[in-house]
C-alpha positions in Angstrom: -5.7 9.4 -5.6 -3.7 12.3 -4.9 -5.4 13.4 -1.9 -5.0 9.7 -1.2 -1.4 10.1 -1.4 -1.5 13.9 0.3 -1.4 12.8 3.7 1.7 11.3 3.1 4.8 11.5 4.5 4.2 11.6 8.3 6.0 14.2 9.6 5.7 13.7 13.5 3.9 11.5 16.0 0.9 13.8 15.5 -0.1 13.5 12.7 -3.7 12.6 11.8 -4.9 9.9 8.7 -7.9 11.2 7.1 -8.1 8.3 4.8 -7.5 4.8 6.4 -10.0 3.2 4.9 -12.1 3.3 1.3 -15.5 4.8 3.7 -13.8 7.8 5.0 -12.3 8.4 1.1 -15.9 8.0 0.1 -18.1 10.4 2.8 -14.8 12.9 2.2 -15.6 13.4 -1.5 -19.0 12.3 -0.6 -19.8 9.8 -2.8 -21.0 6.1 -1.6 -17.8 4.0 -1.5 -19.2 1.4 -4.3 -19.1 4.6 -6.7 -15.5 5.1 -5.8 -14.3 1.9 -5.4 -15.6 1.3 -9.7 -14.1 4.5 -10.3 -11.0 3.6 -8.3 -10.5 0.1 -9.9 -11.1 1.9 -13.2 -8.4 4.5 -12.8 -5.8 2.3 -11.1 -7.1 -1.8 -11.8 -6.9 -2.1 -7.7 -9.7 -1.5 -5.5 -9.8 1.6 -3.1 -8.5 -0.9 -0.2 -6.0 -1.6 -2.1 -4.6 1.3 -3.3 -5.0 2.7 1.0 -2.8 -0.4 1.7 -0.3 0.1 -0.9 -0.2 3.7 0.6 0.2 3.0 4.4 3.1 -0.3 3.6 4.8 2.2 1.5 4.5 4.8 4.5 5.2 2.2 7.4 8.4 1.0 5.5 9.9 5.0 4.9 8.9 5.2 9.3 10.7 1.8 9.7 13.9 3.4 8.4 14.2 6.1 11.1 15.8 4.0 14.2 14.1 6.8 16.4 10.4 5.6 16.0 9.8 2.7 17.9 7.5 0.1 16.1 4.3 0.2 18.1 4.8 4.6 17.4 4.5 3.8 13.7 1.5 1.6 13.9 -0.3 3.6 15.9 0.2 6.8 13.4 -0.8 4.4 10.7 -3.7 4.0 12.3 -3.3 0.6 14.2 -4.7 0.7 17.3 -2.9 -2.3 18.4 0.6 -3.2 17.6 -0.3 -6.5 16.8 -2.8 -5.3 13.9 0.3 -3.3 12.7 2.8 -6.1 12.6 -0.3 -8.4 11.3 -0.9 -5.9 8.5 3.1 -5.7 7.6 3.8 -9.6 7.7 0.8 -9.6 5.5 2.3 -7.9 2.5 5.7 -8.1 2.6 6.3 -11.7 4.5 8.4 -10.3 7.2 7.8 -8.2 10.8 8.5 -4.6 10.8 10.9 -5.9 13.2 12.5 -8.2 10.8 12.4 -5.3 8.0 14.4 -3.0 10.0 16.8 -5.2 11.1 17.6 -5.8 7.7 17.8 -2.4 6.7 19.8 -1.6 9.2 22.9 -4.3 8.3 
């Protein structure tokens, strides 16, 4: 989990994900991904999808907050490679657009 949570926080625009899903976790500590995902949920009680989603909303939220990264610049650094998989993915888990999100964090 903590080179999980090592690739976090983005820095700039050019900064690389090595972990957006539980298959690239798994061939990096090159396991099969069923092995890590029961070793995972055993560690944490969520799955390694999970826990990689947990990581990237917590990320995309902290990018929200600086008014100088348009939305579509944080999706794509996340990973997206459409905006509208980013703002799919955000609505997803916290019931609101990234749009939405920083318009309320900005009041």
């Amino acid at each position: 989990m903590k080179r999980l949570e090592g690739q976090f926080p983005i820095k700039d625009s050019s900064q690389v994900l090595k972990f957006r899903t539980a298959s690239d976790f798994a061939n990096e500590l090159n396991i099969h991904v069923n092995s890590l995902n029961r070793c995972v949920k055993l560690y944490t009680g969520r799955s390694t999808t999970e826990n990689i989603n947990r990581s990237l909303l917590k990320e995309a939220k902290r990018l929200l907050r600086k008014k100088h990264w348009p939305i579509h610049k944080v999706g794509l650094v996340l990973g997206f490679k459409e905006p509208n998989h980013f703002s799919s993915f955000f609505k997803k888990y916290e019931s609101i657009s990234p749009t939405e999100f920083r318009s309320k964090r900005i009041k």
